[in-house]
C-alpha positions in Angstrom: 25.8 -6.2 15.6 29.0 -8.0 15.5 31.9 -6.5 14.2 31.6 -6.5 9.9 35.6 -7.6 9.2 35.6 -6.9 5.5 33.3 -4.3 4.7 33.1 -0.7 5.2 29.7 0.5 6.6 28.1 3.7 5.1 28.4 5.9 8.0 32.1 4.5 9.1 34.0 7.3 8.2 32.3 10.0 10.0 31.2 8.0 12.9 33.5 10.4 15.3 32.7 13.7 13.5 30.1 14.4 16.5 31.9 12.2 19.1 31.7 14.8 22.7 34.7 15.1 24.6 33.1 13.0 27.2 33.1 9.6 25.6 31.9 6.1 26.4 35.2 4.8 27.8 34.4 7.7 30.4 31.9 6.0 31.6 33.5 2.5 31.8 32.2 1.5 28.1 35.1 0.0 26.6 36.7 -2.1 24.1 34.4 -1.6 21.2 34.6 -2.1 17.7 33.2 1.7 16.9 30.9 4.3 18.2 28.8 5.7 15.5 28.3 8.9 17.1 25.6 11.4 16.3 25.0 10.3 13.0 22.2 12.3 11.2 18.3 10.3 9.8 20.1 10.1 6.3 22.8 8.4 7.6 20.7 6.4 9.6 18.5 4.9 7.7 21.2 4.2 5.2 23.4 2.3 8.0 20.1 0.4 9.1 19.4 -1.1 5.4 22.7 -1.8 5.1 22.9 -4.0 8.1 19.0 -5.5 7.1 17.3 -3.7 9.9 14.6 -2.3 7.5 13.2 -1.5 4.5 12.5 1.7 2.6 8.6 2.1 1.3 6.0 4.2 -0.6 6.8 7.7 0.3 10.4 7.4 2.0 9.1 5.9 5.6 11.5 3.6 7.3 9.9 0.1 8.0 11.4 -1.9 11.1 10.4 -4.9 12.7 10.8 -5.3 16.4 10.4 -9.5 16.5 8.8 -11.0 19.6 8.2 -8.1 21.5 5.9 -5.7 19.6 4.7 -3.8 23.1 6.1 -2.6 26.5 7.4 -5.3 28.7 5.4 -4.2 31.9 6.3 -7.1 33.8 10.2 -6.7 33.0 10.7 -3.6 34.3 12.9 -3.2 37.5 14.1 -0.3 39.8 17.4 -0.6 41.9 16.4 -0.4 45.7 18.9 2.5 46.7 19.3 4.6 49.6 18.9 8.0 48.6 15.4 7.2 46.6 14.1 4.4 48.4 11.9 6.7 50.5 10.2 8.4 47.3 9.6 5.4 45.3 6.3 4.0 45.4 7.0 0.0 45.6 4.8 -2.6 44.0 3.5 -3.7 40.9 5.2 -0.6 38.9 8.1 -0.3 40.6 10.0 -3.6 41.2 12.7 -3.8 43.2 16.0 -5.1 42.8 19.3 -5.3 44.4 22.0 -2.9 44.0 24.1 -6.7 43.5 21.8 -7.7 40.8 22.1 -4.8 38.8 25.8 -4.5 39.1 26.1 -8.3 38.0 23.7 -7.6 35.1 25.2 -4.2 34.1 29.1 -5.7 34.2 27.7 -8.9 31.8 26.6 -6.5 29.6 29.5 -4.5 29.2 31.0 -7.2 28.5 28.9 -8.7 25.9 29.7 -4.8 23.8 33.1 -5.2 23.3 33.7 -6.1 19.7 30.8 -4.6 19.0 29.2 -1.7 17.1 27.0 0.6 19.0 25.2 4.3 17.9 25.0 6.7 20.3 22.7 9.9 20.4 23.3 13.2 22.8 19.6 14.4 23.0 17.5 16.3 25.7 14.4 15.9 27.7 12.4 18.4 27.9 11.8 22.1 26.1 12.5 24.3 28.7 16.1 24.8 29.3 15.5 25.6 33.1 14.4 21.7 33.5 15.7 20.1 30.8 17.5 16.7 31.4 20.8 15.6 28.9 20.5 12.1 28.2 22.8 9.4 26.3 21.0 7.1 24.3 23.5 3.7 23.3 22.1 1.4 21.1 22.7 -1.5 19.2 20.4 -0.7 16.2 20.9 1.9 13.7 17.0 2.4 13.5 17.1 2.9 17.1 19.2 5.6 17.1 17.0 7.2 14.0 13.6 6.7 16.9 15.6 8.7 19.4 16.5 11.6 16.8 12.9 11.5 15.8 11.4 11.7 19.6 14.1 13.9 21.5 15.1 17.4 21.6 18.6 17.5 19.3 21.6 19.9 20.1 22.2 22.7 17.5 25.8 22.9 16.6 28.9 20.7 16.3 30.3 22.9 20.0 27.1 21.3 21.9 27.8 17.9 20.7 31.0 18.1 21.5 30.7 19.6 25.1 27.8 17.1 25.5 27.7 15.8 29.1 24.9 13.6 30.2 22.8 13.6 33.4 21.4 9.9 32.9 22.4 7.4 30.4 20.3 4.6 28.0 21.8 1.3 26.9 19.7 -0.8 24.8 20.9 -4.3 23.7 18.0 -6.1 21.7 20.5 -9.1 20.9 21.5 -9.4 24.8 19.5 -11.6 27.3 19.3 -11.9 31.1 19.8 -15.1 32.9 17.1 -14.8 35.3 18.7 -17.3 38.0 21.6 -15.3 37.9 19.9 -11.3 37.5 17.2 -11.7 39.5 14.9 -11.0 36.4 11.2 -12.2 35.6 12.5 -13.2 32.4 15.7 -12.7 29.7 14.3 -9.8 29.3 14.5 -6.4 31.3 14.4 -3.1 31.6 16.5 -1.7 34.9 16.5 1.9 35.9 18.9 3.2 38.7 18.8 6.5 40.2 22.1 6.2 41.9 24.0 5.1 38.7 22.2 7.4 36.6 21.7 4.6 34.3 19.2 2.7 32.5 20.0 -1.1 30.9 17.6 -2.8 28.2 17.7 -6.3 27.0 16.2 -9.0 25.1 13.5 -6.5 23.3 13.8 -4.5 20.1 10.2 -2.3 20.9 11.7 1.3 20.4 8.6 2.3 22.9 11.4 1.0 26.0 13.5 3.9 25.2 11.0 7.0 25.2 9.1 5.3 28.6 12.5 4.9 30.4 13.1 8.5 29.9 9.9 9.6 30.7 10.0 7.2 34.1 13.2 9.8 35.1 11.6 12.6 34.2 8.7 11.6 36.5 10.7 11.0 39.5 13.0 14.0 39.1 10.7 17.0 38.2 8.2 16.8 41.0 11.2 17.0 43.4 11.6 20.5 41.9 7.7 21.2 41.9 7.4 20.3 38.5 4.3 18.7 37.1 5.3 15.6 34.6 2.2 14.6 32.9 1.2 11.7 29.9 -0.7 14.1 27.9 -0.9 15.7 24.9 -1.0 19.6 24.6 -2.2 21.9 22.1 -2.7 25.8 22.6 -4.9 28.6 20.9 -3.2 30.2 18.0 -4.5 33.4 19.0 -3.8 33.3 23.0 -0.6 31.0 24.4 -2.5 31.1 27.5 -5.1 28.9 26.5 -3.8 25.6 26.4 -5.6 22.2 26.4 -3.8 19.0 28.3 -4.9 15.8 26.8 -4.7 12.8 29.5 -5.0 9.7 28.7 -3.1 5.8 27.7 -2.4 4.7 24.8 -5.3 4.0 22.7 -7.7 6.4 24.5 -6.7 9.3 21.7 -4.5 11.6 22.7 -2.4 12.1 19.7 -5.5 12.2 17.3 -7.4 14.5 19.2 -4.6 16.8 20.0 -3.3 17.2 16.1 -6.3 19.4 15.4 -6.0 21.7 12.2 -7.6 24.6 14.1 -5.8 24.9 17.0 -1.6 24.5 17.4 0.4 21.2 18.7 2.5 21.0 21.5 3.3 18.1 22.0 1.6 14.1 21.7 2.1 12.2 24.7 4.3 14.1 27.2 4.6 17.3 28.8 5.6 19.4 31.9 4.1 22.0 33.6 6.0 24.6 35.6 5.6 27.8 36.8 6.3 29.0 32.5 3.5 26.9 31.6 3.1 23.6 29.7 6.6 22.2 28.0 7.3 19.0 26.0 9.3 16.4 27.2 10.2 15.2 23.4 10.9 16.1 19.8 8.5 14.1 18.1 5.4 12.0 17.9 4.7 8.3 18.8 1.3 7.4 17.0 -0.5 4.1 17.0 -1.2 3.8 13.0 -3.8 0.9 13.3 -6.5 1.6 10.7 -5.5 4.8 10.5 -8.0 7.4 8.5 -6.9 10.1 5.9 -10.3 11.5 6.4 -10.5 11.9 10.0 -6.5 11.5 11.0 -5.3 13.8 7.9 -2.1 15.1 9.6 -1.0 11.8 11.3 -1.9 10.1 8.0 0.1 12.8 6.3 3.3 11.8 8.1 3.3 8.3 7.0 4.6 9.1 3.2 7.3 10.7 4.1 11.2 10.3 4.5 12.2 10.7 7.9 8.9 8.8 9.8 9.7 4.9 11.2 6.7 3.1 10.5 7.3 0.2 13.5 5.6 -3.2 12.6 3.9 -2.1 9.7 3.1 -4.5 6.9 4.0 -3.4 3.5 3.6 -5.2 -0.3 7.2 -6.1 -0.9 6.7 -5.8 -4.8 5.0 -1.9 -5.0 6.1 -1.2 -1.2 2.8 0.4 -0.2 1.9 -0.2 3.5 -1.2 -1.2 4.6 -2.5 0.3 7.9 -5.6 -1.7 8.6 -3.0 -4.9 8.7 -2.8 -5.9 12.3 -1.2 -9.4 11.7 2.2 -8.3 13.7 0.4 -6.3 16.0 -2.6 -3.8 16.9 -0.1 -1.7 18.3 1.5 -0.6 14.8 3.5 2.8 15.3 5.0 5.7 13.5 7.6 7.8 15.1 8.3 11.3 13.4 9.8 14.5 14.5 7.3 17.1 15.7 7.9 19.4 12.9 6.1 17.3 10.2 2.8 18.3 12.1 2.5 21.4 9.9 1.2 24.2 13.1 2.9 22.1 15.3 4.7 24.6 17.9 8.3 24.8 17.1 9.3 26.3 20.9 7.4 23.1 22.1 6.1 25.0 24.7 3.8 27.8 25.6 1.7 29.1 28.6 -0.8 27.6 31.3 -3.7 25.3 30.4 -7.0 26.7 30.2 -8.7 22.9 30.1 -7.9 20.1 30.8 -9.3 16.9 29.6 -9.3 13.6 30.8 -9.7 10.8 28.1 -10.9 7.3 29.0 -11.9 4.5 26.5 -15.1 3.1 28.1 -15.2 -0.5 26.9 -18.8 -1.2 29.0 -20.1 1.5 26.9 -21.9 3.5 30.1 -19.5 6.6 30.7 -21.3 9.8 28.7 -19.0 11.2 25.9 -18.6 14.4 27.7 -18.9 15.4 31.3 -17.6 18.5 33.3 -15.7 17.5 36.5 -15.1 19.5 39.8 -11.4 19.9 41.0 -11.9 17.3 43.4 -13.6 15.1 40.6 -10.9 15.9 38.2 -8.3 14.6 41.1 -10.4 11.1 41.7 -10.9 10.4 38.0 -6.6 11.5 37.7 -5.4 9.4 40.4 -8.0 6.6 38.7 -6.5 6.2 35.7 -9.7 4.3 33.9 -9.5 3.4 30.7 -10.2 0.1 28.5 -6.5 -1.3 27.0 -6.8 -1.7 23.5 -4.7 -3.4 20.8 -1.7 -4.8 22.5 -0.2 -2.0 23.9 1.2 -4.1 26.1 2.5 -7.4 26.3 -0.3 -9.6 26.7 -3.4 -8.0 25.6 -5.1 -9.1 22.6 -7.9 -7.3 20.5 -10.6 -7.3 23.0 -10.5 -4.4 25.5 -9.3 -5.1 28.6 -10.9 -2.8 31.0 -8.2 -1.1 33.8 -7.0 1.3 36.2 -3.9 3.3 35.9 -2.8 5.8 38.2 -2.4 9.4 36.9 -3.4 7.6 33.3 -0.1 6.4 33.3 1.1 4.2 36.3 3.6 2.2 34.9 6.0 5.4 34.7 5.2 7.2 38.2 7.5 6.4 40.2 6.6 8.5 43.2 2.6 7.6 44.9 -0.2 9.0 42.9 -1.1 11.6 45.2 2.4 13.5 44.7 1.3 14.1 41.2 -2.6 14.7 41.9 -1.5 17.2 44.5 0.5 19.3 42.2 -2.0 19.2 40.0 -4.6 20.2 42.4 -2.3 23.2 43.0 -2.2 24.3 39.5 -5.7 24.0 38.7 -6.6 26.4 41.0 -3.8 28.8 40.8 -5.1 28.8 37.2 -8.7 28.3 37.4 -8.5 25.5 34.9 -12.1 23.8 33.7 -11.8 19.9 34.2 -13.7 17.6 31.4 -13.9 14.1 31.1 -14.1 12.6 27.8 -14.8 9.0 26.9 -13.9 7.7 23.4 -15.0 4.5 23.9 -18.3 2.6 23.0 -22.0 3.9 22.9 -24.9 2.4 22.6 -24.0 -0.9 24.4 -20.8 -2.3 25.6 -17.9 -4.2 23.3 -19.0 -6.2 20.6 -22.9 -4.7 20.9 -22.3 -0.9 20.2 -20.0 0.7 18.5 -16.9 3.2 19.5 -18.5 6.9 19.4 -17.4 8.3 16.1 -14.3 10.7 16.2 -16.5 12.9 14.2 -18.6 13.7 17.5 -15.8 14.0 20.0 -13.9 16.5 17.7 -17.7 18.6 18.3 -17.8 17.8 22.1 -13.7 19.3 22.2 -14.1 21.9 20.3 -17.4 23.0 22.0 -15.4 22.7 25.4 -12.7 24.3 24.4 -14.1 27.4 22.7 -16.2 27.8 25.7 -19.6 27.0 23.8 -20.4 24.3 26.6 -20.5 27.2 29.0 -23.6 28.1 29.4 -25.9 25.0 28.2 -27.9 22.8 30.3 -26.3 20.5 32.4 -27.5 17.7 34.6 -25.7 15.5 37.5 -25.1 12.6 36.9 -26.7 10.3 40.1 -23.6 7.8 40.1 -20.5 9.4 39.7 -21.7 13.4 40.3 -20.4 14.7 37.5 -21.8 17.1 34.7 -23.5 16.1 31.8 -24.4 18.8 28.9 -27.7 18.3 27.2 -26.8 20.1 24.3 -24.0 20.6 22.1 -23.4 21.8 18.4 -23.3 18.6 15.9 -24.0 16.0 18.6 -27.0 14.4 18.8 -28.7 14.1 22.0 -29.2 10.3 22.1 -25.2 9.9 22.0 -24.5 12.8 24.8 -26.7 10.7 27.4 -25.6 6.7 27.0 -28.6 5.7 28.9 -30.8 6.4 26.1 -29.3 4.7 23.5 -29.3 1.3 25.0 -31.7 -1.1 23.5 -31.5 -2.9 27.5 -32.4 -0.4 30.3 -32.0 -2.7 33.2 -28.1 -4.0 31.6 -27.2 -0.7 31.0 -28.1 0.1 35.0 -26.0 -3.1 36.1 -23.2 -2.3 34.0 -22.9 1.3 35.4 -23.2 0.1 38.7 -20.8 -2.4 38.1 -18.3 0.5 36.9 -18.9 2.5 39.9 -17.7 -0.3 42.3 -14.8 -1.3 40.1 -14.2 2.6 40.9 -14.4 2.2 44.4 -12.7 -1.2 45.1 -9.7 0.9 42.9 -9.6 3.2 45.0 -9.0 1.4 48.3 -5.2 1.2 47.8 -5.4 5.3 47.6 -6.8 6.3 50.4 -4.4 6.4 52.9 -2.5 8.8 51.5 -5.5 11.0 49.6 -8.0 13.8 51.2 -11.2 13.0 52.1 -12.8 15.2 49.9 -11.1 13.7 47.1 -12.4 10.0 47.8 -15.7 11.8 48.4 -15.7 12.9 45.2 -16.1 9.6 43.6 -19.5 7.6 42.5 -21.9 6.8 45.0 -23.2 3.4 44.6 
C-alpha cells in the first residue's frame, strides 16, 4: 500500500514498539515509508479494515479476499541454481531453476518498487523444538498477511526476544508487485523464488496467504534432513494418556488430515506439518490451515467451532453483507475456502506442540476411482512405496487449475511440490524411524465407495473416524485380515461400526467387471509412477508395490 499522506493509520504510533535491533535497512531494505513491526491480531485486523483489506463478520472472524489467485501457484515457483545446494536439490517439475542473475535482477526491482511504501513485518519461528527451530522474517504488504503469519507461526514471548530477533531466512511478499517475465526469467508475473544462498524468499503478483506457510515449509524440508531430521506434511495427534503414542496423519490437501486429526478423544499436535527427531514428533507451526468448504458442525465440531470467533481469517469465504453471516457450502470464489487460526482455539490441542514418537502412522489418499479399500495395514516396505507414491485425487482447487472434478495424481512423499531433496532421502529416514520404533503402517482412503466419481459417493467421515479409532486403539489387532491380490496389502474383515460391504470396495459395486478394470488401471498408473523412482530406491521397496 502506497504511502497514506494525510491520515494517520491505527497502528502508526506503535509501529516500532517491537522493531529488533536488527532491522530491514540491515538487510538492504530501504527507504520506506514505515515498518509496522510486530503488531499484535487486534491491531491487525484494525490496520487491515482500515486500509479495505477485509471485513469483520458473525462471530469476530476476519474475512479477506485474495483476487485472482485463490490457490498455490505450482507452476510459478522457482529455486536459484547455486553452488553449495545444487547437488541436493532434486531438479524438475518442483524445483525450477533459475539463475543466480535472474533472481538478483528480480530481487533489486523489487526493492525498489517498496520504497515509499508501507510494509508489516513479523519475527516468528519454525518449528517447536528449540534444538531445530528456524527464525524467520515474514515482510509483507498486507496487514491481513501479517495477522495469517501470527496465526500459523510460533511467536516470541517478550518485548527482549523481539528485540534481539535475528533471522536465519527471510519472506517478502508483494501481492501488488509483478514480474516481467522477458526480463525475470519467470513463467508468468507472478512467482515465488526461494534461494538458499541469500537466505531469502521473494513473492509477487498473488495475495493466496497459502505462499507464505509453503515457502517456509519448502526450507524446512531442505534443511532438517541435512541434520537427520524427518520433515513430514502431516498431521499429529497423541494419546492423552501416553505421549508415546502418537498418530502421523499423511496426506494433501483435501485427503483429511486436519479433520481427522482434531479428534475430541485424543490430543492435537499439529494440522499439516511436523518433524520428527530423535525427541519425537514436533510442529513446524502455530496454527491451523483448514479448507472450510461445506464444512459440518456435526461431524467437524472443533474446526466448525473456530469459525465464530475473533482471531480466525476466514480466506475467500462468502458472507451476507447485511447480517454478516458466512456461508460455508458457497464455493463461488473457490472450493478451496480457508480458515487460519492459532492452534490454541483447538480446545486439547497440545500447547508444547510437541510430544513423543508415533505409534501409527497413517497414510490418507482420496481415491477418486473408488477401488482403494477404506482401511488397509501396510508393511514397512509397503508403507515406503505408497510414501514415496504420493496418490491421492486433487480436489477443489487446491491448486491453480483444478476445478471440482477430482483430478487423480501422484505426489511424492504426499507432498512433492515442497521436497526439495529426491524422495528417497525422506522415505529413507522414515524407514529408519519406523523400525527403530516399531511403528504399524495403515493406509486410509477417504475417497469414493461404491463406484468411482459421480457414481458412488465419498465414504462417510462417520466410518473412517470407526476405521481410525479401531487402528489406533489397537482393536484392528487381532481381526481377520486378508491380502489383497493387487497391491499386497491388508485388508480387515471386521471392524466396530463399519459395515462389511464398505470395508471390501469390490462388493459394493453394482459392475464387477468395471470395478476389476478400474483397479487394474490404478495398479499400472502405480507402476508407470514409479518408473522415475527407481534408480535411486531399493529393490525391495519397488517390490513392494501392486502386481499387475
Amino acid at each position: 500500500m502506497k504511502t497514506l499522506v494525510t491520515v494517520n493509520t491505527p497502528a502508526e504510533s506503535i509501529a516500532r514498539v517491537r522493531k529488533a535491533d536488527y532491522s530491514l535497512s540491515d538487510q538492504g531494505i530501504k527507504n520506506l515509508h514505515l515498518a509496522y513491526w510486530n503488531l499484535t491480531t487486534e491491531a491487525l485486523t484494525e490496520e487491515a479494515i482500515f486500509r479495505n483489506e477485509g471485513s469483520l463478520v458473525s462471530g469476530g472472524p476476519l474475512v479477506a479476499n485474495t483476487g485472482k489467485h485463490t490457490a498455490r501457484s505450482a507452476n510459478d515457483k522457482f529455486v536459484v541454481r547455486e553452488t553449495d545446494s545444487e547437488g541436493n536439490v532434486w531438479w524438475g517439475v518442483y524445483n525450477r531453476p533459475t539463475s543466480p542473475e535472474n533472481f538478483k535482477v528480480l530481487y533489486h526491482r523489487m526493492l525498489a518498487f517498496l520504497q515509499g511504501h508501507d510494509v508489516f513485518v513479523q519475527d516468528v519461528y519454525a518449528g517447536a523444538d528449540e534444538a531445530f527451530r528456524m527464525p524467520v522474517r515474514i515482510v509483507t504488504e498486507l496487514a491481513w498477511h501479517s495477522h495469517f503469519v501470527r496465526n500459523m507461526f510460533i511467536l516470541p514471548q517478550s518485548l527482549e526476544e523481539y528485540k534481539s530477533f535475528v533471522p536465519e531466512f527471510t519472506i517478502i511478499d508483494m501481492p501488488s508487485f509483478k514480474a516481467t517475465p522477458e526480463m525475470d526469467g519467470t513463467s508468468s508475473e507472478t512467482f515465488i523464488c526461494l534461494s538458499f544462498e541469500k537466505k531469502l524468499i521473494i513473492i509477487g503478483n498473488t495475495a493466496y496467504a497459502g505462499e507464505i506457510k509453503k515457502s517456509v515449509f519448502t526450507v524446512l524440508n531442505y534443511l532438517l534432513p541435512l541434520s537427520g531430521v524427518l520433515p513430514m506434511h502431516c498431521s499429529a495427534n497423541v494419546n492423552p494418556e501416553n505421549s508415546d503414542d502418537v498418530a502421523l496423519f499423511f496426506g494433501l490437501s483435501g485427503t483429511g488430515k486436519t479433520t481427522l486429526s482434531a479428534d475430541s478423544t485424543r490430543r492435537l499436535i499439529g494440522d499439516d506439518e511436523h518433524g520428527w527427531s530423535d525427541n519425537g514428533i514436533f510442529n513446524f507451526e502455530g496454527g491451523c490451515y483448514a479448507k472450510v468448504i461445506g464444512l459440518s458442525e456435526t461431524a467437524e465440531p472443533e474446526i466448525y467451532a473456530t469459525t465464530q470467533r475473533f482471531g480466525t481469517i476466514l480466506e475467500n469465504v462468502v458472507f451476507d453483507p447485511a447480517t454478516r453471516l458466512v456461508d460455508l457450502n458457497d464455493g463461488s470464489l473457490t472450493e478451496n475456502t480457508r480458515a487460519s487460526y492459532p492452534l490454541e482455539f483447538i480446545a486439547n490441542a497440545v500447547p508444547e506442540k510437541k510430544a513423543g514418537h508415533p505409534k501409527n502412522i497413517i497414510l490418507l489418499t482420496c481415491d477418486a476411482s473408488g477401488v482403494m479399500p477404506p482401511i488397509s495395514r501396510l508393511t514397512p516396505n509397503q508403507a515406503l512405496y505408497q510414501f514415496i507414491s504420493g496418490y491421492t485425487s486433487k480436489v477443489g482447487g487446491t491448486e491453480v487449475g483444478l476445478g471440482k472434478e477430482p483430478d487423480p495424481t501422484f505426489s511424492a512423499c504426499f507432498g512433492g511440490p515442497f521436497m526439495v531433496h529426491h524422495p528417497y532421502r525422506y522415505a529413507e529416514l522414515l524407514k529408519q524411524k519406523i523400525e527403530k520404533y516399531g511403528v504399524t503402517c495403515w493406509l486410509v482412503n477417504t475417497g469414493w465407495v461404491g463406484g468411482a466419481f459421480g457414481v458412488g459417493k465419498r465414504i462417510s467421515i462417520k466410518y473412517t473416524r470407526s476405521l481410525l479409532n479401531a487402528a489406533l486403539s489397537g482393536k484392528l489387532a487381532n481381526v481377520q485380515y486378508k491380502k489383497d491380490p493387487v497391491f499386497g496389502f491388508e485388508i480387515p474383515e471386521a471392524c466396530p461400526g463399519v459395515p462389511v460391504e464398505v470395508l471390501d470396495p469390490a462388493t459394493s459395486w453394482n459392475d464387477k467387471a468395471e470395478y476389476d478394470k478400474r483397479y487394474k488401471d490404478l495398479a499400472l498408473r502405480f507402476k508407470k509412477n514409479f518408473e522415475k523412482f527407481a534408480e535411486h530406491t531399493p529393490q525391495e521397496v519397488i517390490d513392494a508395490g501392486p502386481k499387475v
